[in-house]
C-alpha positions in Angstrom: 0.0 0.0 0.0 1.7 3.5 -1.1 1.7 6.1 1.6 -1.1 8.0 -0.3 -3.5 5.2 0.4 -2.1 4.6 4.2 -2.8 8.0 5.0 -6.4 7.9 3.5 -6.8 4.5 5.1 -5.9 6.6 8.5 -7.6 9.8 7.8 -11.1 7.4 6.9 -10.6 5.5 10.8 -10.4 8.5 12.5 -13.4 10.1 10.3 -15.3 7.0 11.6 -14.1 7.3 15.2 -15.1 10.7 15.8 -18.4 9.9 14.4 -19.2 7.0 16.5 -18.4 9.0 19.6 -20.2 12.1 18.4 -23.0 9.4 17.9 -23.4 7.0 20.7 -22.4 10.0 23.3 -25.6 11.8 21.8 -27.1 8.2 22.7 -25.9 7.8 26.5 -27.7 11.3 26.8 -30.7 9.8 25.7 -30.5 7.2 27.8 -29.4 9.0 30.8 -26.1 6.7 31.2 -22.7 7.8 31.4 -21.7 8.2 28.0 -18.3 6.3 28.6 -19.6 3.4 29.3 -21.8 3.2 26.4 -18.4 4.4 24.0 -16.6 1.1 25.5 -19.5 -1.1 24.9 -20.3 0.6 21.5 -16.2 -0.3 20.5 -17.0 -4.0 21.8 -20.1 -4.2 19.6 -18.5 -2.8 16.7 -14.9 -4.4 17.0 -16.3 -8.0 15.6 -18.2 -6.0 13.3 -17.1 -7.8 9.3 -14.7 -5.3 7.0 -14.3 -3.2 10.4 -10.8 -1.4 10.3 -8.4 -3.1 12.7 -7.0 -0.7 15.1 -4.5 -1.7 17.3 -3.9 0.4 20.7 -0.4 1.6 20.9 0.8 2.3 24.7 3.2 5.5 23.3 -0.2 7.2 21.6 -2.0 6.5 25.0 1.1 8.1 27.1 2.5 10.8 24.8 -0.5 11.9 22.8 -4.1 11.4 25.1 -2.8 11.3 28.1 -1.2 15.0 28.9 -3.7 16.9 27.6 -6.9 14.8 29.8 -4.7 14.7 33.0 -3.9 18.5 32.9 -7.8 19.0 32.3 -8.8 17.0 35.3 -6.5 18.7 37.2 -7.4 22.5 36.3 -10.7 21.5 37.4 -10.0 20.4 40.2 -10.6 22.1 43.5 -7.6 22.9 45.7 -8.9 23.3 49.1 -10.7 20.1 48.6 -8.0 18.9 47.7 -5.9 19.9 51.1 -8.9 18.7 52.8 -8.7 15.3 51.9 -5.2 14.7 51.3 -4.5 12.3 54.4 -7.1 10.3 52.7 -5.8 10.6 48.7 -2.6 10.0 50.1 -3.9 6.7 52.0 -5.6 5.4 48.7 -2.7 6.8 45.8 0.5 5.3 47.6 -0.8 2.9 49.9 -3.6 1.1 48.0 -1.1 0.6 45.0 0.9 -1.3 47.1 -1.4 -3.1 48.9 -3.1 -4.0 45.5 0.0 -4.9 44.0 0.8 -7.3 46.7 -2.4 -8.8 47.0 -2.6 -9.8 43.6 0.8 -11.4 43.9 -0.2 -13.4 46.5 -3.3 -14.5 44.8 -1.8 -15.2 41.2 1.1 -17.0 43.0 -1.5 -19.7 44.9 -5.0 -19.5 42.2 -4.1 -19.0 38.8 -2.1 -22.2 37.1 -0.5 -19.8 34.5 1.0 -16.8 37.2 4.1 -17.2 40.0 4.8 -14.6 42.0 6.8 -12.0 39.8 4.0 -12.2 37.4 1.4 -11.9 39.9 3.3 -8.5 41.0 3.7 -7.4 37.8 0.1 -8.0 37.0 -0.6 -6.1 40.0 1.2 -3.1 38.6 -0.9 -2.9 35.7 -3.5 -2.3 36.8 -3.0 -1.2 40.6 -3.8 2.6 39.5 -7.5 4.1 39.2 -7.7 5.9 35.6 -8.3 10.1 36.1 -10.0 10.4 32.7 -12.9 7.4 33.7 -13.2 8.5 37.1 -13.9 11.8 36.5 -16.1 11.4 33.5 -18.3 8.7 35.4 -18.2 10.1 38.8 -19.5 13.6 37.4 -22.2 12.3 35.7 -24.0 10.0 37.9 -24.3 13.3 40.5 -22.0 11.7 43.1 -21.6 13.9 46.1 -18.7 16.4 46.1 -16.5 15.2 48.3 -16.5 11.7 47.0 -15.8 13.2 44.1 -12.7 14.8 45.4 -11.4 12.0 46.8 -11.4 9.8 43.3 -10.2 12.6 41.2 -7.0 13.2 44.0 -6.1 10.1 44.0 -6.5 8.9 40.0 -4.4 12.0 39.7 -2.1 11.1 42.2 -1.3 7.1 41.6 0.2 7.2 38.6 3.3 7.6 40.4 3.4 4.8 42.9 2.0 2.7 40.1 4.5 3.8 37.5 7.0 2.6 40.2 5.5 -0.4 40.8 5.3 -1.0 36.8 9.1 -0.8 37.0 9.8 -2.6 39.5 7.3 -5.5 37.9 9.5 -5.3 34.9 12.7 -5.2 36.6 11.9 -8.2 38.7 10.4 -10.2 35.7 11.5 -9.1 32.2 14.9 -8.2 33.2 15.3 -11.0 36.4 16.9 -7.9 38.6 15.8 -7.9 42.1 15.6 -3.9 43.8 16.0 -3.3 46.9 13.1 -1.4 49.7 15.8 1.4 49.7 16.8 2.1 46.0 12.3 1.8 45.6 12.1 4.2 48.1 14.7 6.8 46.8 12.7 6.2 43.3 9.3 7.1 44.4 10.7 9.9 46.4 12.5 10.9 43.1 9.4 10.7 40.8 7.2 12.7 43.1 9.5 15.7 43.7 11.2 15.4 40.6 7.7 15.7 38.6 6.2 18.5 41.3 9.0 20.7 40.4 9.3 20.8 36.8 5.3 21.1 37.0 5.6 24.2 39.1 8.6 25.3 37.6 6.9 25.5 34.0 3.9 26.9 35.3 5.1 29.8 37.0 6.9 30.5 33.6 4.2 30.1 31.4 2.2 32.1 34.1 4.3 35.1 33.8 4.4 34.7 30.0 0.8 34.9 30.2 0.1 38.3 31.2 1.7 39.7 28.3 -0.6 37.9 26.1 -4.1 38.7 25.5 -5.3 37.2 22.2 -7.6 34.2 22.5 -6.1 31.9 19.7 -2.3 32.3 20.7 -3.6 31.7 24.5 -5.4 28.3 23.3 -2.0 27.4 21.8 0.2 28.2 24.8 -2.6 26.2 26.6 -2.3 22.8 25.0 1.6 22.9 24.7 2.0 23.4 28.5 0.7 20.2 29.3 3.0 18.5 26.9 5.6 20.5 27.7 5.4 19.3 31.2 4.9 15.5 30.5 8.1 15.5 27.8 9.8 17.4 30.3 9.1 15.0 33.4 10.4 12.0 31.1 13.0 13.3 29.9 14.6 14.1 33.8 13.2 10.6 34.9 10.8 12.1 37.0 7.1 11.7 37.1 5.4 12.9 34.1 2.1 12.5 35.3 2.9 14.2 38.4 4.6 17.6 36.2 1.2 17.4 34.9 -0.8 17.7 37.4 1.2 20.4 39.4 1.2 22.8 36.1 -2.5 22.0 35.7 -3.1 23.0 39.3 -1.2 25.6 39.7 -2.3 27.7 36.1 -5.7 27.2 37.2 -5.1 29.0 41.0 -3.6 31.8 38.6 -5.7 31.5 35.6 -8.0 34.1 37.5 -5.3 36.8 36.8 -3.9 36.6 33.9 -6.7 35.6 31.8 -9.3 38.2 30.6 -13.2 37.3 30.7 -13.6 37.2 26.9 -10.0 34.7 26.3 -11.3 32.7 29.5 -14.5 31.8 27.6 -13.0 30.9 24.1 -10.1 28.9 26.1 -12.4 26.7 28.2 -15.3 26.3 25.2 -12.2 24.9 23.5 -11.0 22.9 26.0 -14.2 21.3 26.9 -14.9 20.0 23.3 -11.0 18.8 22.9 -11.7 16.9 26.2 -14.7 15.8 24.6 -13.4 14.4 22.0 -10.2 12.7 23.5 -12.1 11.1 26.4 -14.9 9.8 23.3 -11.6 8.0 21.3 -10.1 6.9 24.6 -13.0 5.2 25.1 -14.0 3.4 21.7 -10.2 2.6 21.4 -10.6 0.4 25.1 -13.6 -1.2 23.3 -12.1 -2.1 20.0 -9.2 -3.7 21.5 -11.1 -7.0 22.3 -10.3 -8.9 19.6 -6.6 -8.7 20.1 -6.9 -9.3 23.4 -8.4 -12.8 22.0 -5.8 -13.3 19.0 -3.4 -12.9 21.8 -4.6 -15.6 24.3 -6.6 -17.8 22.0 -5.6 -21.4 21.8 -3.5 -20.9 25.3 -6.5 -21.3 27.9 -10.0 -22.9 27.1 -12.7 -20.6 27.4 -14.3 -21.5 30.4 -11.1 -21.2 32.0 -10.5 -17.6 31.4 -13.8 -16.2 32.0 -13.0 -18.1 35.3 -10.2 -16.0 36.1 -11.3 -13.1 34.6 -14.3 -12.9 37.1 -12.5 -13.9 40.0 -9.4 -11.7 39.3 -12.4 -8.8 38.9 -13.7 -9.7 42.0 -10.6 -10.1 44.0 -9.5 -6.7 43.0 -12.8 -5.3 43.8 -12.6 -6.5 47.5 -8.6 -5.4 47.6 -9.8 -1.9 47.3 -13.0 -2.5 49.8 -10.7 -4.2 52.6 -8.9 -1.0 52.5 -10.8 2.2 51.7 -12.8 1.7 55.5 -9.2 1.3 57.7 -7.7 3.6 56.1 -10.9 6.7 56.4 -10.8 5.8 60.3 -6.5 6.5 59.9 -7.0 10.0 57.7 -9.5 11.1 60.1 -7.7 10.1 62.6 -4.7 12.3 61.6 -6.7 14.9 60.6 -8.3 15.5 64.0 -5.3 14.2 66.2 -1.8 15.5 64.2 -3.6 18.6 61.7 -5.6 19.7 64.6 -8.8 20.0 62.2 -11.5 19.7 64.8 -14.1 20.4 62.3 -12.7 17.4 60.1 -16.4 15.3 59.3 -15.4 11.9 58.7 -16.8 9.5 56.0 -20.0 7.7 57.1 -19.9 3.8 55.9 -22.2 4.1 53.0 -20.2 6.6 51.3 -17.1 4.6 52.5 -18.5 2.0 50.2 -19.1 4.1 47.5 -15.8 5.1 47.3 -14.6 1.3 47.4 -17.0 0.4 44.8 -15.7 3.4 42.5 -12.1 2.2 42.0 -12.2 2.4 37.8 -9.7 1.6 35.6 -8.9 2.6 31.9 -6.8 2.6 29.1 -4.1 3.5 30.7 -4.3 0.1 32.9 -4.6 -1.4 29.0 -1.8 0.8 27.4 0.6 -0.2 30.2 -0.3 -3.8 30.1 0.5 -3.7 26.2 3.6 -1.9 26.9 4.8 -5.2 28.7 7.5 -7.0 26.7 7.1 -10.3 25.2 10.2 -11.3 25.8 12.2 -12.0 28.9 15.7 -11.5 29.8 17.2 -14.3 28.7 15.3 -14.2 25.3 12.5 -16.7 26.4 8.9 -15.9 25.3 7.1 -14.5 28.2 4.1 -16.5 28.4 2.5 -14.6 30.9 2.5 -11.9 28.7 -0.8 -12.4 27.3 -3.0 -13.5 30.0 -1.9 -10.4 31.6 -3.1 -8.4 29.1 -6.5 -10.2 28.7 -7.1 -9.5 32.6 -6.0 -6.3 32.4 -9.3 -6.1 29.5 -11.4 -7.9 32.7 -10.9 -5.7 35.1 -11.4 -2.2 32.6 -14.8 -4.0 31.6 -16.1 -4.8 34.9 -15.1 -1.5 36.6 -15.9 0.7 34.3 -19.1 -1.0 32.5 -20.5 -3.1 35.5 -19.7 -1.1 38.2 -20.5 2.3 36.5 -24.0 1.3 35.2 -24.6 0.0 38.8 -23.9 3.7 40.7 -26.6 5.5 39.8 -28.7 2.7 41.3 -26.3 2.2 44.5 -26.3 6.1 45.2 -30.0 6.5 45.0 -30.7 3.4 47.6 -27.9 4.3 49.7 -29.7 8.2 50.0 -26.5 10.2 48.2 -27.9 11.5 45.2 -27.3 14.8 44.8 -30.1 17.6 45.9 -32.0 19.9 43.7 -31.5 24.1 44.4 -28.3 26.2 44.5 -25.4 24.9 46.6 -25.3 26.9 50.2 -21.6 27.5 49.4 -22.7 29.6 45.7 -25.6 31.0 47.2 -22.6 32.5 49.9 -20.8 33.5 47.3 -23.4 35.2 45.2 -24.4 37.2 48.2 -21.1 38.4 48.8 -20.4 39.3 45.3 -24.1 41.0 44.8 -23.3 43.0 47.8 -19.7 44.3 47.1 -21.0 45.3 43.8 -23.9 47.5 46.0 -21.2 48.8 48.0 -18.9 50.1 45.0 -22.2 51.8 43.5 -23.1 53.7 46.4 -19.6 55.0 47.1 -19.2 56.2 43.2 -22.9 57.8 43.6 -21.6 59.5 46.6 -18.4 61.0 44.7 -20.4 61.6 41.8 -22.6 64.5 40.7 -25.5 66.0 37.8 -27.2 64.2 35.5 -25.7 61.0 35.7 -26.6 60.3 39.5 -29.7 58.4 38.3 -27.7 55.8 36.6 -26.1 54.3 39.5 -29.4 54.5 41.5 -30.1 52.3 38.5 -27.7 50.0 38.7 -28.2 49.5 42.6 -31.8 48.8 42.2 -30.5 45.9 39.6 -28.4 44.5 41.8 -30.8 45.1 45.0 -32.8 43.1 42.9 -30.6 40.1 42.0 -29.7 39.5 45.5 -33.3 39.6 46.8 -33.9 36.8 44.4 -30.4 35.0 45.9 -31.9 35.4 49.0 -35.0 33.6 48.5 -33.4 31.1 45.7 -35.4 32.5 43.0 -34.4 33.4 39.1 -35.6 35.9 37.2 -34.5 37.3 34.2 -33.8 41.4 35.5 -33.8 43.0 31.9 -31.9 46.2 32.3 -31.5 49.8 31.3 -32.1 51.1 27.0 -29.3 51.0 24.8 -28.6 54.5 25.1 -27.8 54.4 29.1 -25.9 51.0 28.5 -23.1 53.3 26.1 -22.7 55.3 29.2 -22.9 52.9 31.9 -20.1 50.9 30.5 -17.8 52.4 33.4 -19.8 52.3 36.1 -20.9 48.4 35.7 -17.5 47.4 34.5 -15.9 48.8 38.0 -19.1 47.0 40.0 -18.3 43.8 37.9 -15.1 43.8 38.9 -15.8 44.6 42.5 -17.8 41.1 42.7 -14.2 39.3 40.7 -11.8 40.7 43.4 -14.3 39.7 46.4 -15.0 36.2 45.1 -11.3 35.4 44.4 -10.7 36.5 48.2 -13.5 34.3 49.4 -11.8 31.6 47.4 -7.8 32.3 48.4 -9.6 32.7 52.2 -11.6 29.0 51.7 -14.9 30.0 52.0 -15.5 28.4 48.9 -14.1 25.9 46.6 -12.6 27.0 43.0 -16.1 24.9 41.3 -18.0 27.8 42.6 -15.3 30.0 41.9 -15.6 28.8 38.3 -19.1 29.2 38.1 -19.9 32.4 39.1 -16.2 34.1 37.0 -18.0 32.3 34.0 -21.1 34.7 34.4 -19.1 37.6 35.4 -17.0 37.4 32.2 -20.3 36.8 30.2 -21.6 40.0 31.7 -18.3 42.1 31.1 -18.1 40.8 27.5 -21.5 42.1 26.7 -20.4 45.4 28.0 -17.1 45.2 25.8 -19.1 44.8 23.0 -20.8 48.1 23.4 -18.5 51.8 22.7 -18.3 54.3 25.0 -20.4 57.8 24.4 
């Protein structure tokens, strides 16, 4: 095949890729299901479909090309002080759950499954030790799990990536290459690979934060936007460090500052691009997991009968499953243990059991459990085929499927009978914030009234009765639509409302840098303020 038709042949799959998850997302909102679990079972379906283009997953497109740009999403939306709040706990579940999975399933491989010793067993264990950020953000979102739950799964899917990409290489050094590490070289890694990737995440971001406020031009700042996260996974490799981790820190720290250097007009055409890139990665992530079934089957067929390996792939599912439930309930007791006893957090609320087991029953994996169990060589040390290779893989495939399809089509069920669905009406935190915002604006008006004299007097009594207005409704939890003033007193309020818009930004970035509330409602209400100040932007001056 010339390289004309290869790249038509390439251009026509990904044509067809982006349809189906355009298509069959519009379908999970139909059917009220989170749409990633009907992209994987959509790629299932499809994969044995006759004449259907083969399209193999390749571990370095996962890593290199997918995976910056979703983990540096997931972080920018996520919430800082929540993030503080539970870190005892994401700590308990992103270092020591990853062990304590990845020893677990040694010990099981080793004495139940024929085919796995030990070393395979840890390796497997490796694999798929870490939660995936991209499904556990997408599912938990969707199914209106409550916010602190939330939290938890997104900090630590974030967070594992390290201690699993540890335990990935010390898998592979212990079986592929038949080296044997010690508990203080492992150590002096992991230690390595957090700080390492924390600094050159921080590091770029302050750079790229300070290059930022000499820009101001929507297109060049959606550029600058999708090379920093790339920028920071390349450059986390490339020192040895955590790349995931560089990530993460950039992603968190650009959105704390994003309030600054960003104006309300580039912060709206950054984040509508973002959210439908996001989109559209997270829609081929998925249909890729799904279409990689059948060579998950070329690979193992003929090895095992089938009986045998939907055998282990249950009980391997299940086993895993009740890994992650033995340990979520010690280990809430411990972090609220040390939050109240060591962080002197008095206040600290600790998990109640049903939403312990919520977050046990939530542990999802992804492709990037499938990319790094393809990435496993098939070859050992001493050149012998590794036969384990396959069956590794195949399980890895068992565990994504029941996870992330079983497990997330049962949650809406499980949160509605255990009572954690999420309430109707404004969150007391945003109806805080709203107040606070409504009445600095009040306050700036009736100081500029006071300085200013004449005809124009009348436009800020305007103005106050608008915002009077808005906040009665706040008050009371009501909307209405306020219309304002004519077109001709808009030209010459443009001033006077810009200053009162901005007196609501500066008080609700000080309520969030105080912790009153979290950056989600911070992110709500600064996306209607910058609607409201680009609508005055659009109109000139008298």
């Amino acid at each position: 095949m010339g390289s004309g038709e290869s790249l038509h042949a390439v251009e026509t799959v990904i044509l067809l890729l982006l349809v189906l998850v355009a298509a069959f997302a519009a379908m999970a909102r139909r059917l009220k299901v989170p749409y990633p679990i009907v992209l994987v079972l959509a790629g299932l379906v499809i994969s044995f479909f006759p004449r259907m283009p083969r399209v193999p997953l390749n571990p370095n497109v996962v890593f290199v090309i997918f995976l910056p740009p979703l983990l540096f999403a997931s972080a920018w939306a996520m919430s800082w002080r929540e993030f503080r709040r539970n870190a005892v706990m994401i700590g308990l579940l992103a270092v020591g759950l990853v062990g304590f999975t990845v020893w677990g399933v040694a010990e099981f491989s080793d004495r139940f499954i024929t085919a796995l010793d030990w070393k395979a067993g840890f390796l497997l264990g490796a694999v798929i030790s870490t939660t995936d950020a991209i499904a556990a953000t997408s599912i938990a979102k969707s199914i209106g799990l409550p916010r602190r739950i939330v939290d938890i799964l997104e900090g630590e899917s974030l967070l594992n990536d390290a201690t699993g990409l540890l335990a990935l290489e010390i898998g592979l050094a212990i079986m592929v290459r038949g080296e044997m590490p010690t508990v203080r070289s492992g150590v002096a890694r992991l230690i390595f690979l957090v700080v390492g990737g924390l600094v050159i995440g921080l590091l770029i971001g302050v750079v790229v934060g300070w290059l930022e406020k000499f820009i101001d031009d929507g297109p060049v700042e959606l550029v600058v936007s999708l090379v920093v996260p790339y920028a920071a996974y390349l450059a986390g490799e490339r020192a040895h460090a955590s790349g995931v981790l560089a990530v993460v820190a950039c992603g968190i720290y650009m959105s704390r500052k994003s309030t600054q250097f960003f104006s309300p007009a580039v912060r709206l055409q950054v984040n509508g691009a973002w959210d439908a890139l996001v989109f559209m990665l997270n829609g081929l992530v998925f249909v890729l997991i799904g279409l990689q079934l059948p060579y998950v089957l070329a690979g193992i067929h003929g090895r095992y009968g089938t009986g045998t390996l939907i055998f282990y792939g249950v009980v391997f599912s299940v086993v895993l499953i009740l890994l992650r439930m033995i340990w979520v309930f010690p280990a809430v007791k411990i972090a609220s243990f040390v939050a109240r006893r060591w962080l002197r957090r008095q206040d600290e609320v600790e998990l109640k059991p049903r939403e312990v087991f919520v977050v046990g029953w939530t542990g999802m994996r992804g492709v990037l459990a499938l990319a790094a169990a393809i990435s496993v060589p098939e070859e050992l040390w001493n050149g012998k085929e590794f036969e384990a290779r396959n069956l590794i893989v195949f399980l890895a495939f068992c565990v994504i499927f029941v996870t992330l399809v079983l497990q997330g089509l049962t949650l809406p069920a499980l949160i509605r009978a255990l009572g954690l669905a999420g309430t109707e009406g404004m969150d007391p935190e945003e109806k805080e914030a709203r107040r606070a915002v409504l009445k600095s604006a009040i306050r700036y008006l009736e100081e500029e009234r006071r300085r200013s004299s004449g005809p124009v007097t009348h436009l800020y009594d305007d103005l106050v009765h608008r915002y009077r207005h808005k906040l009665a409704h706040v008050s009371v939890g009501e909307e209405e639509n306020v219309d304002g003033l004519d077109q001709e007193a808009y030209s010459r309020l443009r001033v006077i409302a810009e200053g009162a818009l901005q007196a609501e930004r500066r008080t609700l970035i000080g309520l969030r840098d105080r912790g009153r509330i979290s950056d989600d409602v911070l992110r709500t209400l600064e996306r209607e303020l910058d609607l409201a100040e680009t609508q005055y932007q659009g109109i000139p001056l008298s």
